[in-house]
C-alpha positions as CSV (number, residue, x, y, z in Angstrom):
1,X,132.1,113.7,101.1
2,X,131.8,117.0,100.5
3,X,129.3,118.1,98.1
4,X,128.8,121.8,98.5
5,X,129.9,124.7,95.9
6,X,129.2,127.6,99.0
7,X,131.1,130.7,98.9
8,X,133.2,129.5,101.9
9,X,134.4,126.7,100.6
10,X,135.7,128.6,97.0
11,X,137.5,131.4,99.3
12,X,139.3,128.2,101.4
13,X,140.0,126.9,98.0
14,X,141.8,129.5,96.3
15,X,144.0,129.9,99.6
16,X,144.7,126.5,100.3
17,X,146.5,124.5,97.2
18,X,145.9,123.0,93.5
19,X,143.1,120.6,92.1
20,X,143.6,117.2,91.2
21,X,140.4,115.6,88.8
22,X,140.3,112.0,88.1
23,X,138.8,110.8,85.4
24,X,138.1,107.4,86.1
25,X,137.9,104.7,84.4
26,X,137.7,100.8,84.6
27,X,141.2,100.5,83.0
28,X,142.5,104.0,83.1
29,X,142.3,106.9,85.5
30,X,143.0,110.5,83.3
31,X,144.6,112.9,85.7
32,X,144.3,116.9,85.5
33,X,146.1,119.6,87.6
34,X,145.5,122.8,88.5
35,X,148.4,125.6,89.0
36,X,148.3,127.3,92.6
37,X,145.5,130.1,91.4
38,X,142.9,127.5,90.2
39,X,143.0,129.2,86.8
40,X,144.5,126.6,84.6
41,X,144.1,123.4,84.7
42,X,147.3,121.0,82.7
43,X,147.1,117.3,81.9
44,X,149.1,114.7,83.7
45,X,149.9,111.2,82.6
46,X,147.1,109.0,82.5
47,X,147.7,106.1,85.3
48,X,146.8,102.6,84.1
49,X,145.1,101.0,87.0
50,X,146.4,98.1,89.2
51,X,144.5,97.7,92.1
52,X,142.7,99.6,94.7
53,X,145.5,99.9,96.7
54,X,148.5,100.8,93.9
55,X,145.7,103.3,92.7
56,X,145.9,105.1,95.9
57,X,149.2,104.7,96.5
58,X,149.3,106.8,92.9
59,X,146.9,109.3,93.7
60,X,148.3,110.0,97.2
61,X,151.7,110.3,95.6
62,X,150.3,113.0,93.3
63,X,148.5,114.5,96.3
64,X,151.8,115.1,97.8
65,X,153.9,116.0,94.9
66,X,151.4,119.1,93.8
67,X,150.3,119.8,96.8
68,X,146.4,119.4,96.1
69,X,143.9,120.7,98.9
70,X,140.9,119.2,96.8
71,X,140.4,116.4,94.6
72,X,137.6,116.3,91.8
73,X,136.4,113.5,90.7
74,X,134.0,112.9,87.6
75,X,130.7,111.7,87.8
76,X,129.4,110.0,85.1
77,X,125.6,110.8,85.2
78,X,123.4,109.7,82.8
79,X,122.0,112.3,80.1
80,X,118.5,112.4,82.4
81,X,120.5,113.6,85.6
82,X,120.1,110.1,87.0
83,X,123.2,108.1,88.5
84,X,124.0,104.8,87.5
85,X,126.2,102.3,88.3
86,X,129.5,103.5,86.8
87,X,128.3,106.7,89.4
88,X,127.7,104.8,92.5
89,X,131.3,103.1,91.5
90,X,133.0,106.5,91.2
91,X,131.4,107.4,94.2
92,X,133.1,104.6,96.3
93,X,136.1,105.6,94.9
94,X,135.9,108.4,95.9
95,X,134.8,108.3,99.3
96,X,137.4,105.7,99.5
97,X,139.7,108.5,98.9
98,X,138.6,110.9,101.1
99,X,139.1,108.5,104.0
100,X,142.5,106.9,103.0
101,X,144.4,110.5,101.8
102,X,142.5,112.3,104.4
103,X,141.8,115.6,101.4
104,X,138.2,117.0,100.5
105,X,136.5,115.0,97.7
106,X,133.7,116.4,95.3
107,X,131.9,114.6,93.0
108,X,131.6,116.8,89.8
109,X,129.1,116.0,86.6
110,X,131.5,115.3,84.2
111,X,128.6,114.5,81.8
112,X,129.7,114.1,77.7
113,X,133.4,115.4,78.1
114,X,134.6,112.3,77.0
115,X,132.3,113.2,73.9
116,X,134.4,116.7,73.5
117,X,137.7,115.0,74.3
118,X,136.9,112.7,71.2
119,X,135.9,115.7,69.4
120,X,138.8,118.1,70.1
121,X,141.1,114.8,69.1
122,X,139.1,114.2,66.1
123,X,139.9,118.2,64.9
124,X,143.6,118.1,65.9
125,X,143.8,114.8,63.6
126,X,145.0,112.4,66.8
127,X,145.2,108.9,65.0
128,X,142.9,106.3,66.5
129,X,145.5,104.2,68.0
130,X,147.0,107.2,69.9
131,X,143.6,108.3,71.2
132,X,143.0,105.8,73.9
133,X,146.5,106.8,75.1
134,X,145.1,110.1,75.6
135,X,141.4,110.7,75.9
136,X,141.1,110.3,79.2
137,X,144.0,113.0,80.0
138,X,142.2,115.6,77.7
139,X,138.4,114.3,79.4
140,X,140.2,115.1,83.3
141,X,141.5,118.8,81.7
142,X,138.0,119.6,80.4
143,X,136.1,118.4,83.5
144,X,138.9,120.2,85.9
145,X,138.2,123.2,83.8
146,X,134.6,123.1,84.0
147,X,135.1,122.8,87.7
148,X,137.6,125.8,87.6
149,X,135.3,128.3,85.8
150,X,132.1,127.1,88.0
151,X,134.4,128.5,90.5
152,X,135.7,131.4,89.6
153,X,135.2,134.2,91.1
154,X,133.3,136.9,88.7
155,X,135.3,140.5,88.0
156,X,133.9,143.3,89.6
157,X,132.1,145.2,86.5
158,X,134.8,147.7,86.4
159,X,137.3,145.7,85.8
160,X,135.3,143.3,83.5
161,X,135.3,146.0,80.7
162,X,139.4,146.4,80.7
163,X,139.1,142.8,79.2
């Protein structure tokens, strides 16, 4: 599994296809897509989980349909930087993936951005019975677009000022 953030690999990126991040969860997966630049990144429907294999089947269906190049999924470290074992779960999963859809996996720290998904839901007023319909979409669009902006490549300083 691919764990690098090298130069290279952004350049390959950008030129090969969209982002897919998976939020995962025990009952829900929340699913985030990128547009073909890597600069935005749009909620998709959150999948309710089966089983390993219906999962996949999902995901690789997805895979196909957006044309992904790379698939992000969050790891939940604990506040100390340590993984646990929701980690070490997501990490199967996602070397699982890797092997079955044959695509480049990263494990990103998707540390408290189901805290900010509750937050930005609490703001917009979401009802409490709608949230759990939702949260995991919004907590897959905010780690996708923390992923996106680790990656972006800066503005020469020229160009920055025209902002």
């Amino acid at each position: 599994m691919s764990l690098t953030n090298d130069d290279s690999s952004r350049a390959r990126q950008r030129e090969k296809g969209r982002v897919l991040a998976i939020d995962l969860g025990t009952r829900r997966i929340g699913l985030a897509i990128s547009d073909p630049l890597g600069l935005i990144a749009q909620g998709l429907p959150t999948y309710e989980r089966k089983n390993k294999r219906g999962d996949l089947g999902r995901l690789n269906s997805l895979v196909r349909e957006y044309g992904v190049s790379l698939i992000v999924v969050g790891n939940p470290v604990n506040m100390n930087g340590t993984e646990g074992m929701q980690s070490a779960k997501a990490r199967e999963f996602a070397s699982e993936l890797e092997q079955q859809l044959d695509i480049e996996v990263r494990m990103w720290d998707e540390r408290l951005t189901s805290v900010e998904a509750n937050r930005i839901l609490d703001e917009s007023g979401v009802n409490r019975n709608k949230r759990a319909e939702i949260v995991d979409r919004v907590a897959a669009v905010l780690l996708l677009e923390n992923f996106l902006d680790s990656h972006r490549t800066p503005l020469p300083p020229d160009l920055e000022n025209e902002r």
